[in-house]
N, C-alpha and C positions, 0 to 999 in steps of 0.2 A: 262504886262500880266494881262488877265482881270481875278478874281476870282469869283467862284461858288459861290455864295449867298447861305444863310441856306446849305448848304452843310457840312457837316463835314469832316472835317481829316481823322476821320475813314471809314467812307463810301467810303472817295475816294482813302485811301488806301486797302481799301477792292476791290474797282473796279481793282486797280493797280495790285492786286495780280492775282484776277483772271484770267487777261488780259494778265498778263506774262504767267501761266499756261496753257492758249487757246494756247500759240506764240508758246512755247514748244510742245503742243501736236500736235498742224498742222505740225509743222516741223519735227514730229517722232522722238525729243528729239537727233539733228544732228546739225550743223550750213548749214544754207542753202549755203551758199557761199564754203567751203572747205570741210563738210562733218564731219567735227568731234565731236568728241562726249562730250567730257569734257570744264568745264569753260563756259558753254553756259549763253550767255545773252541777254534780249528781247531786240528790240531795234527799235524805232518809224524811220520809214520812213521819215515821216514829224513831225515836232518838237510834243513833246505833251502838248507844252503850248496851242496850239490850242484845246479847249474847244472839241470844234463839232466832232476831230476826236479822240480824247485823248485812246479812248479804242474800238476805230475799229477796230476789225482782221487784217481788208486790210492794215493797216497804221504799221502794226506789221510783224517781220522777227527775226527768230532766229539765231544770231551770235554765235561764240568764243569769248574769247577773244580779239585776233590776228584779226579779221572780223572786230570786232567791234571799233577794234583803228583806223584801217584802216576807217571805215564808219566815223570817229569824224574827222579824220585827212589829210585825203583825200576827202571831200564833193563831189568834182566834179568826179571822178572815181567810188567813192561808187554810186553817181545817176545815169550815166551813168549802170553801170551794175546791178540795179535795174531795170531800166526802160526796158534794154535791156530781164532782165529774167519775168518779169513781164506782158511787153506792155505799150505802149504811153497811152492805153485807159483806163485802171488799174491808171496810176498817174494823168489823164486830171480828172475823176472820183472822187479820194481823192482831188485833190484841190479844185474840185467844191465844195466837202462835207467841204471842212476846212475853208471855204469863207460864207457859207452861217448858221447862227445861226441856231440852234434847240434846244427843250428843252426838257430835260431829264425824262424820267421816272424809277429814279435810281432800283429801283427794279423789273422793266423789263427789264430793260439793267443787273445787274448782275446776271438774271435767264439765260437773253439768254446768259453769259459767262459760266455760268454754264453747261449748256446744252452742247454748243462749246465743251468745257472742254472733259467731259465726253462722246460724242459722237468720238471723234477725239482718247481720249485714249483706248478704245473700238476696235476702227480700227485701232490704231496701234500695241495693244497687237493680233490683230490676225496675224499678222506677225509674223511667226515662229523664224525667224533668228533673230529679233528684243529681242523677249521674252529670245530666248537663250543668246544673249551678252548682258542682265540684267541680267541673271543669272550667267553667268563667269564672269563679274565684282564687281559683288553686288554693285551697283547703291544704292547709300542710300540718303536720303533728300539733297536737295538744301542748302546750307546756303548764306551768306554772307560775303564777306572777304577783310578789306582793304589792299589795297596794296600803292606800291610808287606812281602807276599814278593814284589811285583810287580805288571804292571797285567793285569786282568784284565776279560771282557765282562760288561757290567750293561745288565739291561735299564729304561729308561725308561718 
C-alpha cells in the first residue's frame, strides 16, 4: 500500500470523517441496500487503499451493519448488486479513476467534502417525513463501538 508523503494522520483522518459524513448524507442517513436506519456504516466500494479514489463520493455507499458484513463477506454478490444499482459505466469510471495517479489539493478536496456535506444535509432535512422520524427517535451523534466481529457505528 503506497503512503501519502507529507501528509498527516490528522489530515487524513479529517478527510476520512468528512467523507463518511458526505456517504451518510447522500444516502438520507438509510442503508442504501435494505433501507434501515440504525448501525449505518460508510463503506468504500473499491478498497480505499487506493490513494486516487480514497474519498470520492462515487467510490462511497452507506450500509448497516448486516449490508456491510454481507459486502466484506460476499465480495462477489455485494459487486454484482452494486454494479447492477449503480451501472457498468459508474464502476468502468471509478477504476479508471483508481488506476490513474493524481495529486491532491487537500484543502480543496476537504472544502468540496464540506460543501457535499452540507449541500446533501440541507436537502434531506427538507424531507418532511425525514425531519419527523429524527424527531420520534431523537437521533443523537454517531459514535464508535467494538464489537466480536469488529467496531461498528452506534447511535447514542
Amino acid at each position: 500500500m503506497k503512503k501519502l508523503i507529507g501528509v498527516s494522520s490528522y489530515v487524513k483522518k479529517k478527510l476520512d470523517k468528512l467523507w463518511r459524513e458526505a456517504i451518510y448524507a447522500r444516502a438520507n442517513y438509510r442503508c442504501e441496500r435494505c433501507g434501515k436506519t440504525m448501525y449505518l456504516n460508510p463503506h468504500h466500494c473499491i478498497s480505499r487503499r487506493f490513494i486516487a479514489i480514497r474519498w470520492d463520493i462515487d467510490n462511497g455507499i452507506c450500509l448497516c451493519s448486516g449490508c456491510h458484513l454481507l459486502a466484506h463477506h460476499n465480495s462477489i454478490e455485494f459487486g454484482l448488486w452494486i454494479i447492477s444499482k449503480r451501472g457498468r459505466a459508474w464502476f468502468e469510471k471509478l477504476s479508471y479513476k483508481k488506476d490513474h495517479k493524481r495529486r491532491f489539493d487537500f484543502k480543496l478536496l476537504e472544502s468540496e467534502l464540506k460543501v457535499d456535506t452540507k449541500v446533501q444535509g440541507k436537502l434531506n432535512l427538507m424531507s418532511n417525513a425525514f425531519a419527523k422520524e429524527i424527531k420520534k427517535r431523537k437521533v443523537g451523534k454517531v459514535g464508535r463501538t467494538k464489537t466480536q466481529g469488529g467496531i461498528r457505528d452506534k447511535v447514542r
